[in-house]
N, C-alpha and C positions, 0 to 999 in steps of 0.2 A: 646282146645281153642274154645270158642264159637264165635259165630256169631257177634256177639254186637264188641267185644274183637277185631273181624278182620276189620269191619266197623270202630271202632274207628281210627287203624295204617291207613288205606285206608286215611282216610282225615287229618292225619297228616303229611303221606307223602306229598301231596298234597298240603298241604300248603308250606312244607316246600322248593318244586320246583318251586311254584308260589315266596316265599321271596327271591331263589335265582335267577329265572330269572328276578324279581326283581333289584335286586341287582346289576343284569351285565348290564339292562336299563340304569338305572340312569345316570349313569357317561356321558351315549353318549349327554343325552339333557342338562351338565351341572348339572345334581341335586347329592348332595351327604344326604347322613344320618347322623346323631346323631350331635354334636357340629357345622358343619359347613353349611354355608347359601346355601341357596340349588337355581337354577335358572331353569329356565322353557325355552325350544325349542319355542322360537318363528317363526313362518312363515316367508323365502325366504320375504327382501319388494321387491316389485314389482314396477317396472321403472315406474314413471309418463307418462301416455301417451301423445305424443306430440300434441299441436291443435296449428290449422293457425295464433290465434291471438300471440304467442309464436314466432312463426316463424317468423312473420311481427316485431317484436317487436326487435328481433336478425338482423334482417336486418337493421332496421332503426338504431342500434346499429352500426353496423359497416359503413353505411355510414356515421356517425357523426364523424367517428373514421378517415374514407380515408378524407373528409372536413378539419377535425381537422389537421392532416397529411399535407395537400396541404395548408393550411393557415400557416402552421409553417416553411416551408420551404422557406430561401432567397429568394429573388426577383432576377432575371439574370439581366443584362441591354442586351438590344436588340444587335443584331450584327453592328458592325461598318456599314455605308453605304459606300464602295467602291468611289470614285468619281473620274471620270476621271481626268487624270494625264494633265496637260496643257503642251502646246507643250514648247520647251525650246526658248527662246528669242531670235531671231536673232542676230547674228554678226553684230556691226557695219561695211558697209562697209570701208576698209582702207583710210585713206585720203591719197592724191595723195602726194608723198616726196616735201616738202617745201624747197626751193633754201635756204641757210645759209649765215649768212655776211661773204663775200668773194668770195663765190661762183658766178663765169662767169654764164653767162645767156642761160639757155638750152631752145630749145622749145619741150615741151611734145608732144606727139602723139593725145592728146584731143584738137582740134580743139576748142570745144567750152568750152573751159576753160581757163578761165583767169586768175581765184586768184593764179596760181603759179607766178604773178608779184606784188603782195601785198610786201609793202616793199619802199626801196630807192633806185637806181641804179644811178649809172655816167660809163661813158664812162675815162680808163687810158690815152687816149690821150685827151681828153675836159675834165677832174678835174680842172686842174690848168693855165686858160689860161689871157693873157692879156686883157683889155679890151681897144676898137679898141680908138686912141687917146690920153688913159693916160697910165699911170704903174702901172696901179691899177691888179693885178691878182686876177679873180673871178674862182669862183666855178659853174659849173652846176650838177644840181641834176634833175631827174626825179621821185618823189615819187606816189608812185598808193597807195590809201588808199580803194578804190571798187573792189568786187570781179570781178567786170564786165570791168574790164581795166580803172576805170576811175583817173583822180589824176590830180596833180599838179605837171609842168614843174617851178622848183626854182632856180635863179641864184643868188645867194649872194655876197655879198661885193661887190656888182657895186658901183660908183660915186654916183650914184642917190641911195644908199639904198640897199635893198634886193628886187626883183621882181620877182613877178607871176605871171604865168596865166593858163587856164585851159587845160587838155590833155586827151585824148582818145587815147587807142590802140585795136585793132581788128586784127583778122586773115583773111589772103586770103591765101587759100591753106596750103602749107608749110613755108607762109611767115609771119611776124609779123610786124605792120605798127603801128607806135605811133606817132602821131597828137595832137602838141600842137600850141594856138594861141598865140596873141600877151601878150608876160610880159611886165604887169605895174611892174614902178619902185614905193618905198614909197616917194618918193620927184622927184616935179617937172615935174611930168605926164608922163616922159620918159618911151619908152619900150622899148623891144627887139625884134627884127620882129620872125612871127612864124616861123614854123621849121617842118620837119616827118622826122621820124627814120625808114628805112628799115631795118628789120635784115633776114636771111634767116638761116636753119639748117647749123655748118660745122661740120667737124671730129669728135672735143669735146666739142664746144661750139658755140653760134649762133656767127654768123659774121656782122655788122651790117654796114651801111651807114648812118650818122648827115648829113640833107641836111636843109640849111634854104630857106626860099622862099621872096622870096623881091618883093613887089608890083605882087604880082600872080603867079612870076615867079622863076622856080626855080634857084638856083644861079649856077654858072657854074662849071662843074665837078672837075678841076681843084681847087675851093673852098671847095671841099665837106671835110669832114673828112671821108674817107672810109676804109673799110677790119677792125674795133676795135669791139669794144664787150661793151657790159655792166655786170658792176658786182656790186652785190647787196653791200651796204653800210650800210644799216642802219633798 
């Protein structure tokens, strides 16, 4: 074999190690041979490097986004204001028990109160008495229409009419004094001379004295109607 002869195999080997390391390349960058498209190893891309105006850009991003957020959400209404509680409205105080038609005449423990005689009272033994001279039987009433003891002393079905005239009662102590003047009659200018009612507490009910007074003076005990009571009428 000559020289020529050995240099020729030399560089066909040669190539023929170059076609197949060849050959084992390929596949790794995607390229293949003969009918099918072959593709080329392109370079790793490489991350954009970040700059500041990027960043400001991502920020201003999301605070549009928390705004956006905080405008889209309900409205709350504020919390109630608490306000103090007002105190509760007093009690009337009780009013004092009202004597009823029928009921004898008590004297309450309140000296200076009168309206428990609001009303009409007579006396069971002066209801129905004669009047002095004829046969005429009259009625006396004592009605208090003022809380303050004031009223009118009435004697009806007299000769002369129905008459009145005006009355005051007052407390002195534990006693009760009603003070009436002279009753005009409706006919004939007739009156009835005036009169005081002593009553004082008893047992169950006040006990009273009908005293009239003639010319200033009082008439004699012996005339009085004493130890009765008043009881409301009306």
């Amino acid at each position: 074999m000559t020289d020529k002869t050995i240099s020729v195999l030399g560089w066909g080997a040669l190539a023929v190690l170059l076609v197949a390391a060849g050959a084992l390349l390929l596949p790794a960058c995607g390229l293949r041979l003969g009918p099918i498209e072959m593709a080329w190893c392109a370079p790793p891309a490489r991350a954009a490097a970040a700059t500041p105006e990027g960043d400001l850009d991502d920020l201003l991003l999301q605070v549009q986004a928390l705004e956006d957020a905080l405008i889209a959400r309900p409205i709350c209404d504020p919390p109630p204001v608490r306000r103090a509680e007002a105190p509760p409205p007093l009690e009337p105080e009780p009013e004092p028990d009202r004597p009823q038609i029928g009921d004898d005449l008590v004297l309450p423990d309140n000296e200076g109160d009168l309206s428990f005689l609001q009303g009409c009272w007579e006396s069971p033994q002066n209801s129905n008495i004669i009047q002095g001279g004829t046969n005429i039987p009259i009625r006396v009433r004592y009605c208090f229409t003022g809380s303050d003891g004031s009223g009118t002393v009435e004697i009806l079905n007299s000769r002369d009419g129905d008459c009145r005239g005006p009355m005051q009662a007052r407390r002195e102590g534990d006693r009760l004094l009603i003070e009436y003047e002279r009753a005009i009659c409706e006919r004939n200018g007739a009156a009835f001379v005036p009169g005081v009612i002593e009553c004082r507490e008893g047992a169950n009910q006040a006990t009273c004295d009908l005293i009239e007074i003639r010319d200033g003076v009082r008439e004699p005990r012996s005339n009085q109607v004493r130890d009765t009571t008043l009881r409301r009428i009306d």
